[in-house]
PyMOL Python script that loads the backbone (N, CA, C, O; Angstrom):
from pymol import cmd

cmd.read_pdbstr("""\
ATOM      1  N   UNK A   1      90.903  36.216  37.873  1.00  0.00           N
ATOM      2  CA  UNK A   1      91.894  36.640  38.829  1.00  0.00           C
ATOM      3  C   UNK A   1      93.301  36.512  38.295  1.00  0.00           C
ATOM      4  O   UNK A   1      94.202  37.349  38.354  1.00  0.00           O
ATOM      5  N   UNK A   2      93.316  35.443  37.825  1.00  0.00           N
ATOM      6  CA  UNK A   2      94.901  35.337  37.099  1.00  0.00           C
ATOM      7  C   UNK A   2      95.328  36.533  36.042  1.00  0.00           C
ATOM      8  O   UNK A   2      96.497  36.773  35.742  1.00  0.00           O
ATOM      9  N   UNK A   3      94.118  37.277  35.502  1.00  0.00           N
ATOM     10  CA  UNK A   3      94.693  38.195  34.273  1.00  0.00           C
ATOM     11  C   UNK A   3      95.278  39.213  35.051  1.00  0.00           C
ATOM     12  O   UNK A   3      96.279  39.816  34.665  1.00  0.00           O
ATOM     13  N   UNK A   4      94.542  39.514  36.453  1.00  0.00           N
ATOM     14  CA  UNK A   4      95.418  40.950  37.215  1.00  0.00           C
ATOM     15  C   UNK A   4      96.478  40.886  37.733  1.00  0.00           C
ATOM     16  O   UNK A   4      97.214  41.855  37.918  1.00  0.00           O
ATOM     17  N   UNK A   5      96.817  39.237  38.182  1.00  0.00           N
ATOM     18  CA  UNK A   5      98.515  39.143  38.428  1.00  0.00           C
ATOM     19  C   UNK A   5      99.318  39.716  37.514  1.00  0.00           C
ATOM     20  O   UNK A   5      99.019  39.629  36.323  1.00  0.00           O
ATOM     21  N   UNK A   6     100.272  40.279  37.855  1.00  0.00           N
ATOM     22  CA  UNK A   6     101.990  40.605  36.966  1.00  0.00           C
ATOM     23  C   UNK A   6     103.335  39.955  37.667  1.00  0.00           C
ATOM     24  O   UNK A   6     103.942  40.147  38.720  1.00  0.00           O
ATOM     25  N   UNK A   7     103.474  39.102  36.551  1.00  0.00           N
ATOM     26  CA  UNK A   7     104.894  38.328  37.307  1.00  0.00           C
ATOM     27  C   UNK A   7     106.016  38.960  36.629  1.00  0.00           C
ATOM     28  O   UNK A   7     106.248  38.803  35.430  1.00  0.00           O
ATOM     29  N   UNK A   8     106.451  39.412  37.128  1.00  0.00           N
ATOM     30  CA  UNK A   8     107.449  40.117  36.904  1.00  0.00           C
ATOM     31  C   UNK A   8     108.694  39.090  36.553  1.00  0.00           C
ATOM     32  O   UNK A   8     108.588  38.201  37.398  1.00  0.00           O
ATOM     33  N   UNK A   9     109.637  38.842  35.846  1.00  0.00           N
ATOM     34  CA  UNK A   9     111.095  38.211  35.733  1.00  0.00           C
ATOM     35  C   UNK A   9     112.047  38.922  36.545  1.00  0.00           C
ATOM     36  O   UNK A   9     112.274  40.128  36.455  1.00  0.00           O
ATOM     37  N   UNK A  10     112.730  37.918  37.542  1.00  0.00           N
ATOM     38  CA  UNK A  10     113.712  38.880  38.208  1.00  0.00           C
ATOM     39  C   UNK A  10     114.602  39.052  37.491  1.00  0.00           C
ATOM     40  O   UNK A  10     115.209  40.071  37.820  1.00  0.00           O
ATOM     41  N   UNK A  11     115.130  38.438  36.418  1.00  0.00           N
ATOM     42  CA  UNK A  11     116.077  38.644  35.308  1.00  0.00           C
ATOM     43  C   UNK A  11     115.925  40.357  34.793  1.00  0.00           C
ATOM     44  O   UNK A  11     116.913  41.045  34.534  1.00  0.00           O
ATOM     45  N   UNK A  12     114.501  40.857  34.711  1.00  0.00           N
ATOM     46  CA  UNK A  12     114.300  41.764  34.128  1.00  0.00           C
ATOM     47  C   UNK A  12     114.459  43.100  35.203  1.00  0.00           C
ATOM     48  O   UNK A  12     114.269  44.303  35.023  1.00  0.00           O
ATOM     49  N   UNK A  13     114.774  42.536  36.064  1.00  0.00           N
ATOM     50  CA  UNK A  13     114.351  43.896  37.254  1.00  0.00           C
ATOM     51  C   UNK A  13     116.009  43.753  37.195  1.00  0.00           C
ATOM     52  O   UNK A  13     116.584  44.841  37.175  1.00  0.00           O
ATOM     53  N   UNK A  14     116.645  42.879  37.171  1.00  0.00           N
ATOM     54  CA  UNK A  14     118.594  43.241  37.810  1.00  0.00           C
ATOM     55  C   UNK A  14     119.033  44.266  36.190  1.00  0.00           C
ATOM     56  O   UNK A  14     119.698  45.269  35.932  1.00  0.00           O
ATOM     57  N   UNK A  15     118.288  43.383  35.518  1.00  0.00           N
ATOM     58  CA  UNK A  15     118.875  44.209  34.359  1.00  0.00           C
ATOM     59  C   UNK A  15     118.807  45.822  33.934  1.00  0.00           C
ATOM     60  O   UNK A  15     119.645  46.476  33.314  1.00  0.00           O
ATOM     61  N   UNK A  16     117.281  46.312  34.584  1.00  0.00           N
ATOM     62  CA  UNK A  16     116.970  47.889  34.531  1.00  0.00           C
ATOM     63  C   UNK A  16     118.464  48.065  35.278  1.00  0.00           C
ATOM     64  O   UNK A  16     119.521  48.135  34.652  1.00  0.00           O
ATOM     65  N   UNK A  17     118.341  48.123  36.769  1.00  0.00           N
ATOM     66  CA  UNK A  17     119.178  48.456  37.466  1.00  0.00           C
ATOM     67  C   UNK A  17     120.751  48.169  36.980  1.00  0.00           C
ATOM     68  O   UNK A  17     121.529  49.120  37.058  1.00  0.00           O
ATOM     69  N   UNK A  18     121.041  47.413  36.685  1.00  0.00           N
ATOM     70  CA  UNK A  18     122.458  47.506  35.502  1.00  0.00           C
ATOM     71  C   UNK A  18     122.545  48.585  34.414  1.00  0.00           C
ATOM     72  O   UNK A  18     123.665  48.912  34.023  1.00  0.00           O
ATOM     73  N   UNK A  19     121.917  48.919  34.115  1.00  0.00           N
ATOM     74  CA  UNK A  19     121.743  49.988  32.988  1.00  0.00           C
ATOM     75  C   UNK A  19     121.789  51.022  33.433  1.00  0.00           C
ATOM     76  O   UNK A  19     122.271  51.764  32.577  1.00  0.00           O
ATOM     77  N   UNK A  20     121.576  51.521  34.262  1.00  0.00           N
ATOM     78  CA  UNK A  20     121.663  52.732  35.223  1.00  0.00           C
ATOM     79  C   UNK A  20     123.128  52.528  36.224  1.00  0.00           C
ATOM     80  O   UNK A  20     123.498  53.467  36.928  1.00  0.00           O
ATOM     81  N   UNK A  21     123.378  52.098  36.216  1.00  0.00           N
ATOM     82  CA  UNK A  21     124.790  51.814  37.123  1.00  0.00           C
ATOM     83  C   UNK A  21     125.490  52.582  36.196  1.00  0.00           C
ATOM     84  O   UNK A  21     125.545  52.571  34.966  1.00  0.00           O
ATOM     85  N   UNK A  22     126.169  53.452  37.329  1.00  0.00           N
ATOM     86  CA  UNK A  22     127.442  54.209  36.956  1.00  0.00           C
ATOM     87  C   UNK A  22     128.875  54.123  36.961  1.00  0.00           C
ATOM     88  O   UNK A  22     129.088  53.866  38.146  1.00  0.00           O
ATOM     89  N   UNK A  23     130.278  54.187  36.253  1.00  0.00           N
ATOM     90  CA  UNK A  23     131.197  53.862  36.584  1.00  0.00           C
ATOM     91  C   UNK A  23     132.217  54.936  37.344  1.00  0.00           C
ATOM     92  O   UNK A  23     133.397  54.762  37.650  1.00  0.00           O
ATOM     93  N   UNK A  24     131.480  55.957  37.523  1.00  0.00           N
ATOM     94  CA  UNK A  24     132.393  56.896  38.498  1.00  0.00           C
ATOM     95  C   UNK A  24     131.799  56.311  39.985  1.00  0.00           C
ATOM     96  O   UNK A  24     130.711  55.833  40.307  1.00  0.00           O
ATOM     97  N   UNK A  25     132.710  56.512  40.522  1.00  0.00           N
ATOM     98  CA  UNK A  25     132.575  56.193  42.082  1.00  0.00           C
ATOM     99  C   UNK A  25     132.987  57.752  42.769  1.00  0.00           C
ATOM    100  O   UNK A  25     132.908  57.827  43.995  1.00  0.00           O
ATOM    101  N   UNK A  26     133.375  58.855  42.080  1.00  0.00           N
ATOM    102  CA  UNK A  26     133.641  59.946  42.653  1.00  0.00           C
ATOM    103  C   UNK A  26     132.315  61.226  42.635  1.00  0.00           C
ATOM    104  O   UNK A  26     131.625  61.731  43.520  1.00  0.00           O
ATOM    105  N   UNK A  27     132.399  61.381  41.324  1.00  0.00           N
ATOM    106  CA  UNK A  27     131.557  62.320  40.437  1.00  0.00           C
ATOM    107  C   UNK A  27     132.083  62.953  40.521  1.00  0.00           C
ATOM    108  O   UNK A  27     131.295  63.856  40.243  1.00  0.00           O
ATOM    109  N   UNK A  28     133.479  63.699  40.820  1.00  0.00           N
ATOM    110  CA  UNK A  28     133.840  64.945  40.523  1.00  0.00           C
ATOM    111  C   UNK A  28     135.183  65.082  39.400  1.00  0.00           C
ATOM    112  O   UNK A  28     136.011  65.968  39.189  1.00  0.00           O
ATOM    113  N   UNK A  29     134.906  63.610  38.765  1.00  0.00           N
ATOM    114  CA  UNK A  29     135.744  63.831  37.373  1.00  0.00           C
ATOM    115  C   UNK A  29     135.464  64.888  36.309  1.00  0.00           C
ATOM    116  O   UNK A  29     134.711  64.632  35.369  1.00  0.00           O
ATOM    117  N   UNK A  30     135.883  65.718  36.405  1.00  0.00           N
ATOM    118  CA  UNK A  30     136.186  66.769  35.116  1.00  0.00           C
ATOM    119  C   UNK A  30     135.796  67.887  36.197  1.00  0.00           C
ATOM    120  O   UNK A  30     134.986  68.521  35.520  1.00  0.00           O
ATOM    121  N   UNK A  31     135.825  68.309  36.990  1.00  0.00           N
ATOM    122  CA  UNK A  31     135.393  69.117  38.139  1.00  0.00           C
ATOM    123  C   UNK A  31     136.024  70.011  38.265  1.00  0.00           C
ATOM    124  O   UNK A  31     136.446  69.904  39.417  1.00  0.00           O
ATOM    125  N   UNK A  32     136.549  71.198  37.702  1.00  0.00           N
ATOM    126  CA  UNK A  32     137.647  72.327  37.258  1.00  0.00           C
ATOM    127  C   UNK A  32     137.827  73.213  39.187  1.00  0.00           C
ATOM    128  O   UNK A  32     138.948  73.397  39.661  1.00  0.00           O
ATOM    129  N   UNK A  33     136.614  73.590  39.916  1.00  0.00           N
ATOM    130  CA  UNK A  33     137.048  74.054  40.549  1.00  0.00           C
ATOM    131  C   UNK A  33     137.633  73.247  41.957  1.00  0.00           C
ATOM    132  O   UNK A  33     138.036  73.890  42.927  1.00  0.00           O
ATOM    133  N   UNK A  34     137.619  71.940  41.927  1.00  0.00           N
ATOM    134  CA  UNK A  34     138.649  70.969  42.658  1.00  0.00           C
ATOM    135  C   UNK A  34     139.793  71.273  42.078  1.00  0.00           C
ATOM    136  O   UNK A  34     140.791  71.341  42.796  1.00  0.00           O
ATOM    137  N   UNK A  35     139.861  71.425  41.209  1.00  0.00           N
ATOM    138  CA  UNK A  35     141.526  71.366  40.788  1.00  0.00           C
ATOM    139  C   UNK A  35     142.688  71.794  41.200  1.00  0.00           C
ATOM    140  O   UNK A  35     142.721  73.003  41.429  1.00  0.00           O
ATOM    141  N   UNK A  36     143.689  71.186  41.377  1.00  0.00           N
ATOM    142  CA  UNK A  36     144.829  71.354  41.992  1.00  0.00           C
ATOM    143  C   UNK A  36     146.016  71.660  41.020  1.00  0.00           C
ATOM    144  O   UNK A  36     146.459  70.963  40.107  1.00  0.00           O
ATOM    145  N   UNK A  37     146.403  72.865  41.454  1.00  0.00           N
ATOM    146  CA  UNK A  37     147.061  73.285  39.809  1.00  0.00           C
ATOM    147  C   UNK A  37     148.298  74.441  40.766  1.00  0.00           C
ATOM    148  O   UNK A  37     148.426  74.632  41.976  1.00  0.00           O
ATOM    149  N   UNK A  38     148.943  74.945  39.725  1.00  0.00           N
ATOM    150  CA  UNK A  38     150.092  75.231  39.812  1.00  0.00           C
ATOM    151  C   UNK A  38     149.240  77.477  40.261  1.00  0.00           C
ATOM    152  O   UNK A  38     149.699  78.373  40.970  1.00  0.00           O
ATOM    153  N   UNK A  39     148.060  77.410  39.449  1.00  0.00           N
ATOM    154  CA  UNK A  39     148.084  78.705  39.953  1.00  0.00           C
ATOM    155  C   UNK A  39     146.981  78.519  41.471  1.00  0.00           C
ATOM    156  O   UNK A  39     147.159  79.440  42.267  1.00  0.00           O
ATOM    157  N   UNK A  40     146.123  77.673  41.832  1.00  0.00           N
ATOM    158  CA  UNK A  40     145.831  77.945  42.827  1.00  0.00           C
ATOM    159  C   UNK A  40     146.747  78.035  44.284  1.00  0.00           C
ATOM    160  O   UNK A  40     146.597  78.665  45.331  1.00  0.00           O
ATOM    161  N   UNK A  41     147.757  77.080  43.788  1.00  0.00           N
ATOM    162  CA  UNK A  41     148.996  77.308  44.591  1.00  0.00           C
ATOM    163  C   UNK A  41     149.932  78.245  44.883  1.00  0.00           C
ATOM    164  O   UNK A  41     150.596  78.341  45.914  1.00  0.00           O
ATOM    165  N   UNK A  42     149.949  79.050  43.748  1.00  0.00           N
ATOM    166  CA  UNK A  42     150.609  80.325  43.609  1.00  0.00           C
ATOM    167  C   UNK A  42     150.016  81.439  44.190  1.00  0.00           C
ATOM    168  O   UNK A  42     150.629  82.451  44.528  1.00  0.00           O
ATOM    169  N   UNK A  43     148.325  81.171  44.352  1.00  0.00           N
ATOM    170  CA  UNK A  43     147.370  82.644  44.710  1.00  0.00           C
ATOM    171  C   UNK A  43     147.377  81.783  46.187  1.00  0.00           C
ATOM    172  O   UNK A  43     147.498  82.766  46.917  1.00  0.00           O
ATOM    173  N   UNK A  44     147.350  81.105  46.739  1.00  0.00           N
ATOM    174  CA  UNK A  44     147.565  80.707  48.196  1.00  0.00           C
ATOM    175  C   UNK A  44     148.703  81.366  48.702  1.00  0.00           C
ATOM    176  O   UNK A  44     148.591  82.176  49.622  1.00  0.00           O
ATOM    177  N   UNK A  45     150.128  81.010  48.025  1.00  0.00           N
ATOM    178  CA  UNK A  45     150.796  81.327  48.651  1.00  0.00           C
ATOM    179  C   UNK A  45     151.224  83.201  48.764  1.00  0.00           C
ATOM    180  O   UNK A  45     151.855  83.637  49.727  1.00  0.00           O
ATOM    181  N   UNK A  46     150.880  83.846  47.935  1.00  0.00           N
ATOM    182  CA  UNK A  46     150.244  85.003  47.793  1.00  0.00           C
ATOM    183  C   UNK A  46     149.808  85.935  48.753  1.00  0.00           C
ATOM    184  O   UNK A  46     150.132  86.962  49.348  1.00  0.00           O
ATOM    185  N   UNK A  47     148.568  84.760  48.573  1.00  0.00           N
ATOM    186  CA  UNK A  47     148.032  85.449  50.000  1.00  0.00           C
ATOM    187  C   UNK A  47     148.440  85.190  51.197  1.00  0.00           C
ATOM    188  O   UNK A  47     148.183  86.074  52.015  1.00  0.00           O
ATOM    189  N   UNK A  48     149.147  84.017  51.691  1.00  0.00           N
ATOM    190  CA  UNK A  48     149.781  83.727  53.034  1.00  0.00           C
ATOM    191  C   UNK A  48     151.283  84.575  53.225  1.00  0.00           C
ATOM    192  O   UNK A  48     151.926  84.595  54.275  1.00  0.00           O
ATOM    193  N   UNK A  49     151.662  85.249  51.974  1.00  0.00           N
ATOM    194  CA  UNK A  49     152.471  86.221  52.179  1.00  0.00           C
ATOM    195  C   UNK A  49     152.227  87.666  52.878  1.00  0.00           C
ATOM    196  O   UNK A  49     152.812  88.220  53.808  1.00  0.00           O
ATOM    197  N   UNK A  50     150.890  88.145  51.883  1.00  0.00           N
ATOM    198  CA  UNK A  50     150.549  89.258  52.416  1.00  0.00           C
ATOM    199  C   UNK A  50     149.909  89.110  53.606  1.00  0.00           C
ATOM    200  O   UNK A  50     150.075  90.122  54.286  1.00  0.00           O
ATOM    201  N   UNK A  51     148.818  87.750  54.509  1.00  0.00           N
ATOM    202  CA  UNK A  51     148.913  87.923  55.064  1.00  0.00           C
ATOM    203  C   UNK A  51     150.157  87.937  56.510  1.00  0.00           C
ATOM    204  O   UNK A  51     149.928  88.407  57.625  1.00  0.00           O
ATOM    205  N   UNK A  52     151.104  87.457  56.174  1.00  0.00           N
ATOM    206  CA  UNK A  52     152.151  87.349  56.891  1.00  0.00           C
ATOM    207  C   UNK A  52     152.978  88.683  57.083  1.00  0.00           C
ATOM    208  O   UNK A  52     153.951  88.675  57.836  1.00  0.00           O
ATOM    209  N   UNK A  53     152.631  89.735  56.463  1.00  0.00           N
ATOM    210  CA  UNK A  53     153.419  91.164  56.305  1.00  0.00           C
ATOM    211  C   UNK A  53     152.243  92.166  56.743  1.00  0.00           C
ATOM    212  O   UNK A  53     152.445  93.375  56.852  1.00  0.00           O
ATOM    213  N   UNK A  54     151.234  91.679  56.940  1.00  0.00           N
ATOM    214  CA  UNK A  54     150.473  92.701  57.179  1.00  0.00           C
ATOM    215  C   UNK A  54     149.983  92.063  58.960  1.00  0.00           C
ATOM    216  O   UNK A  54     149.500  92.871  59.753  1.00  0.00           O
ATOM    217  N   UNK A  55     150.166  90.771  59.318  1.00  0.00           N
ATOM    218  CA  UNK A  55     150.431  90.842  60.712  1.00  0.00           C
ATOM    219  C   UNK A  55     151.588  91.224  61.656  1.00  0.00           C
ATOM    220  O   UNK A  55     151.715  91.449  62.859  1.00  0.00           O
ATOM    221  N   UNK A  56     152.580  91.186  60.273  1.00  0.00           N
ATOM    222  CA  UNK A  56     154.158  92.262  61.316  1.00  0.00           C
ATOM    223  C   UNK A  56     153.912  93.446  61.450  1.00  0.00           C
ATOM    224  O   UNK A  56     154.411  94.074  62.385  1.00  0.00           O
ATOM    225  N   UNK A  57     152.762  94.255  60.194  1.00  0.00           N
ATOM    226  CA  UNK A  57     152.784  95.070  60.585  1.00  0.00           C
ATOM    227  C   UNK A  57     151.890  95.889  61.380  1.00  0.00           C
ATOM    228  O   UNK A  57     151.809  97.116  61.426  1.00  0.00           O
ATOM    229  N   UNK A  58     151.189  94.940  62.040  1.00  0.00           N
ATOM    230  CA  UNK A  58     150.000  94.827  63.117  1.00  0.00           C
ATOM    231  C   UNK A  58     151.214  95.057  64.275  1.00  0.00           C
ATOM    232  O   UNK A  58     151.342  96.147  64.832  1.00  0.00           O
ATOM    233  N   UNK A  59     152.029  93.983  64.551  1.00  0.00           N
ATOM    234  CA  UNK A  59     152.481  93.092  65.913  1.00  0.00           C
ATOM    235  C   UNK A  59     153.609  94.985  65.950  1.00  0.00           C
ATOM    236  O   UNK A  59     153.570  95.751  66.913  1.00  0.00           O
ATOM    237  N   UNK A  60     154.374  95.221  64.762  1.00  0.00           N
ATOM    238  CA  UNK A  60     155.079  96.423  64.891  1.00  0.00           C
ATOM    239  C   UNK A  60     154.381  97.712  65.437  1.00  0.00           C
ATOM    240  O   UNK A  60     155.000  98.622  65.989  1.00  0.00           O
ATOM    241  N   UNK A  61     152.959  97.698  65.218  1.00  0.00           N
ATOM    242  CA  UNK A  61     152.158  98.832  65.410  1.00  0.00           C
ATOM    243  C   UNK A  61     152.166  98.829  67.171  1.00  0.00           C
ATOM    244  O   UNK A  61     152.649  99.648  67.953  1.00  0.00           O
ATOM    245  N   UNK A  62     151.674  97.985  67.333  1.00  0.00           N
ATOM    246  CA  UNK A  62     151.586  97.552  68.698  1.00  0.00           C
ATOM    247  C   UNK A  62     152.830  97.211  70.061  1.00  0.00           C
ATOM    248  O   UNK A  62     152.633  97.022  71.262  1.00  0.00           O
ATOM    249  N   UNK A  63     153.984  97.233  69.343  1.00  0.00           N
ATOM    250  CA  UNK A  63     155.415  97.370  69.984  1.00  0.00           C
ATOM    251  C   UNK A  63     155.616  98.765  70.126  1.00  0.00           C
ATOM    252  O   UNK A  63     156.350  99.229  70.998  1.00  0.00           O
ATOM    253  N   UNK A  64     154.815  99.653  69.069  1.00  0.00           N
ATOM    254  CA  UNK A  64     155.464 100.962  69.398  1.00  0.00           C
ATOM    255  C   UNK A  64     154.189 101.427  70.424  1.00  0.00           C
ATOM    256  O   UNK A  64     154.479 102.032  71.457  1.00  0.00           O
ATOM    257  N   UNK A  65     153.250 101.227  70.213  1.00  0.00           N
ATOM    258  CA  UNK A  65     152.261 101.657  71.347  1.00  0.00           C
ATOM    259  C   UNK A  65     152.518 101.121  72.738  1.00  0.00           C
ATOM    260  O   UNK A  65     152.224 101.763  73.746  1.00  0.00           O
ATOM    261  N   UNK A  66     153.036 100.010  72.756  1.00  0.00           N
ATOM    262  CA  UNK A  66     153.727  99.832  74.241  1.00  0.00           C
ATOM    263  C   UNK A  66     154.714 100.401  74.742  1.00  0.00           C
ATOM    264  O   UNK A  66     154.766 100.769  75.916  1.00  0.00           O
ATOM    265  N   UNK A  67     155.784 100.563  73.739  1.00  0.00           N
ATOM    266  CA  UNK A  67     156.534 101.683  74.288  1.00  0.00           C
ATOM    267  C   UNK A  67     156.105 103.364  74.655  1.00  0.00           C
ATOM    268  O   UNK A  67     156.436 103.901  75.712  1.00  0.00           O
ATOM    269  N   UNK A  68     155.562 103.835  73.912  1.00  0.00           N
ATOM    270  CA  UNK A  68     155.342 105.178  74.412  1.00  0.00           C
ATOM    271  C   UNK A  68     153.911 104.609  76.235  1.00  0.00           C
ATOM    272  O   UNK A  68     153.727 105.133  77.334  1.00  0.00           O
ATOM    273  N   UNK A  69     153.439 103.618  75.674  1.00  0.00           N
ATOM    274  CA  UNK A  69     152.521 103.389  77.049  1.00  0.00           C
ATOM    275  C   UNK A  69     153.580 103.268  78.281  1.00  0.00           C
ATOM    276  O   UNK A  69     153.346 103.926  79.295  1.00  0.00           O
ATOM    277  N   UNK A  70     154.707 102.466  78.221  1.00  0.00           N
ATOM    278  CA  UNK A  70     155.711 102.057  79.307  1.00  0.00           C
ATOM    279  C   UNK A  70     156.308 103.552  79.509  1.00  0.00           C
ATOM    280  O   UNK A  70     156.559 103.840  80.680  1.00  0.00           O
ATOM    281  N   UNK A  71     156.540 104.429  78.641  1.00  0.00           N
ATOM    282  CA  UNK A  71     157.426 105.735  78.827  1.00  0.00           C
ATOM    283  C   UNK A  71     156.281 106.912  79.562  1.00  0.00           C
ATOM    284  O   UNK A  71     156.764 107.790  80.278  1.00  0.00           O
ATOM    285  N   UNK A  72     155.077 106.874  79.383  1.00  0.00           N
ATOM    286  CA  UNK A  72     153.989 107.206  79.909  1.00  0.00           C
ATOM    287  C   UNK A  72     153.631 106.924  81.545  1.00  0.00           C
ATOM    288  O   UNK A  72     153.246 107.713  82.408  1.00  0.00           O
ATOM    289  N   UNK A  73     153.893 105.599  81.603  1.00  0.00           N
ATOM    290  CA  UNK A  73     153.843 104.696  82.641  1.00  0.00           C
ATOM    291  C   UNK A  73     155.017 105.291  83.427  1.00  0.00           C
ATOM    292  O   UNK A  73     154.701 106.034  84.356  1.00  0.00           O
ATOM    293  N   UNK A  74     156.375 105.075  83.193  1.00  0.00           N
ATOM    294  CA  UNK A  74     157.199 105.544  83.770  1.00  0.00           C
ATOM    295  C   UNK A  74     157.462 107.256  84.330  1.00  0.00           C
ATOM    296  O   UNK A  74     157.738 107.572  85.488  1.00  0.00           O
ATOM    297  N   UNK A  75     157.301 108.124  83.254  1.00  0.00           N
ATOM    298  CA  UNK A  75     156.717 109.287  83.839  1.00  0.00           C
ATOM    299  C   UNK A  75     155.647 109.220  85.097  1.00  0.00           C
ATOM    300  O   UNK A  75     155.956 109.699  86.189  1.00  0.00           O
ATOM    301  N   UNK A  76     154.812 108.810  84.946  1.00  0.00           N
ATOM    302  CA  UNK A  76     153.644 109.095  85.675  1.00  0.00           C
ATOM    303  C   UNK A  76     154.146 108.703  87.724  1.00  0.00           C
ATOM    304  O   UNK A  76     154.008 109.314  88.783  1.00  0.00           O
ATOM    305  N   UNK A  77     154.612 107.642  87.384  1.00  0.00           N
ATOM    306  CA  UNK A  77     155.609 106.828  88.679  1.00  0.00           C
ATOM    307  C   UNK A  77     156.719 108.143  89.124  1.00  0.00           C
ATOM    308  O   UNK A  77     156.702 108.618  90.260  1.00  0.00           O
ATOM    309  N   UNK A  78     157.650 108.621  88.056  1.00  0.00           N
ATOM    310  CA  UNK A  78     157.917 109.842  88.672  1.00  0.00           C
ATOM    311  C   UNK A  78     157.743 111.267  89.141  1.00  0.00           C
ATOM    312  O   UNK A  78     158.422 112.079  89.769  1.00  0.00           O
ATOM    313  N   UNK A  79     156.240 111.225  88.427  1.00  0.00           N
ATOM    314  CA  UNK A  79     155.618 112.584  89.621  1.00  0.00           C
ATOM    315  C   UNK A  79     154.951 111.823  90.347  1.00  0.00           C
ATOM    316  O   UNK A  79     154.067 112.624  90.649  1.00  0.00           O
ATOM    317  N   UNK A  80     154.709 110.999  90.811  1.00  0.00           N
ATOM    318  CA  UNK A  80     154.231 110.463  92.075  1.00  0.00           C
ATOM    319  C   UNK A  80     155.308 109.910  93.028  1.00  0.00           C
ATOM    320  O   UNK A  80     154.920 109.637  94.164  1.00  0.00           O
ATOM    321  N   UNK A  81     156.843 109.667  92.675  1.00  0.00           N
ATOM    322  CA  UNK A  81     157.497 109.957  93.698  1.00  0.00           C
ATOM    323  C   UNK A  81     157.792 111.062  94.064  1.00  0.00           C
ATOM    324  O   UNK A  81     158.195 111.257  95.211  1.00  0.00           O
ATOM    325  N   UNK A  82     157.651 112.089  93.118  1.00  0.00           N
ATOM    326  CA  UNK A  82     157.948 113.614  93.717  1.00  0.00           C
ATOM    327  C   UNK A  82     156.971 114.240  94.391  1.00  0.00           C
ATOM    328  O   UNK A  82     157.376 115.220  95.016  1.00  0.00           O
ATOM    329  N   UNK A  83     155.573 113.962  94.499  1.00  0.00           N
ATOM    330  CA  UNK A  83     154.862 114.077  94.997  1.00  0.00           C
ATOM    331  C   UNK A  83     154.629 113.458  96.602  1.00  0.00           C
ATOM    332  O   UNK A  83     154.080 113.937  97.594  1.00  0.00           O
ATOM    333  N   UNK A  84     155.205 112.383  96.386  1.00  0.00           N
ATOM    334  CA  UNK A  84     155.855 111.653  97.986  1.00  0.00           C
ATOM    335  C   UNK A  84     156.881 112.268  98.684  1.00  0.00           C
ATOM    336  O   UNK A  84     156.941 112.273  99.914  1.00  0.00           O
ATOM    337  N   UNK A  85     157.718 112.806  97.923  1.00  0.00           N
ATOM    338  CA  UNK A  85     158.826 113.400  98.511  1.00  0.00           C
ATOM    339  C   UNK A  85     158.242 114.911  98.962  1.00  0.00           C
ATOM    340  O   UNK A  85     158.271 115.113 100.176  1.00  0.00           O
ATOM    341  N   UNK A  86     157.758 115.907  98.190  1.00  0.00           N
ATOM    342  CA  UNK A  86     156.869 116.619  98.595  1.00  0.00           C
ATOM    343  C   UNK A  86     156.150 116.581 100.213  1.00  0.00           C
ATOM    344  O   UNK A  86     156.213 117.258 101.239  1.00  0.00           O
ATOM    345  N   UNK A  87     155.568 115.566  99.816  1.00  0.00           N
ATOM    346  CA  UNK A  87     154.662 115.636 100.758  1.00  0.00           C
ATOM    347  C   UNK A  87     155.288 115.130 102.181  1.00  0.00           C
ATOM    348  O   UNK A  87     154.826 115.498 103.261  1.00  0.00           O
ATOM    349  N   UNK A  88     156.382 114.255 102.049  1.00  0.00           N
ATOM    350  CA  UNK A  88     157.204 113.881 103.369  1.00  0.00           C
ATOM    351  C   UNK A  88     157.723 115.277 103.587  1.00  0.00           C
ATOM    352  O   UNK A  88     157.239 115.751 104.614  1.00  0.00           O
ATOM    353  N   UNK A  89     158.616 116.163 102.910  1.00  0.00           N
ATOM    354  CA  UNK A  89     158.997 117.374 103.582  1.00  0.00           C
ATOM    355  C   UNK A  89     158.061 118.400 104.445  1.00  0.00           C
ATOM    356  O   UNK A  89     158.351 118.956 105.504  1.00  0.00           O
ATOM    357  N   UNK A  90     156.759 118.496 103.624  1.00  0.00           N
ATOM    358  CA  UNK A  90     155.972 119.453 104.384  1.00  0.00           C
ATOM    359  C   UNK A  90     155.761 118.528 105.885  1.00  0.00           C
ATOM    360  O   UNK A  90     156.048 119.233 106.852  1.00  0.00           O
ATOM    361  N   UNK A  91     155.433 117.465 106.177  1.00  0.00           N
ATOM    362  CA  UNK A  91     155.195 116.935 107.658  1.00  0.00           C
ATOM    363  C   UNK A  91     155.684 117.294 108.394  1.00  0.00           C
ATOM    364  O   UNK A  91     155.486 116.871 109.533  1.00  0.00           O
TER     365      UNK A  91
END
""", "prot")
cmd.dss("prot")
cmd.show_as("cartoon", "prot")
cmd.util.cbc("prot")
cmd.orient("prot")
């Protein structure tokens, strides 16, 4: 019975596990597309330009469609007072 025991040394078990221990605590040392650099900053701001010119020229599109809607609007109010007036004379 004693030959099938295995006593293991705990000396020997801390030591595997030391050997395998790593000294990054991050892992994303040498990691190129984390990187924080002078052109990803440049293509950000880039794009927060264009998009910033291409929502004026959304918000502009839409100022002029309200106006011809309000000038539309307003027409429409004046054949329907003439149509009131109309229609009070014939009574």
């Amino acid at each position: 019975m004693m030959s099938r025991n295995i006593i293991i040394p705990r000396r020997s078990i801390t030591f595997v596990s030391r050997r395998f221990y790593s000294d990054y605590t991050t892992g994303s040392a040498g990691a190129t597309a984390s990187a924080k650099g002078g052109f990803s900053d440049k293509e950000k701001a880039v794009e927060n330009q264009w998009a910033r010119s291409h929502d004026a020229e959304k918000i502009k599109a839409l100022h002029e469609a309200l106006d011809k809607q309000k000038e539309a609007t307003a027409n429409l109010e004046k054949d329907l007072e003439a149509l009131k007036k109309s229609a009070e004379k014939k009574q």
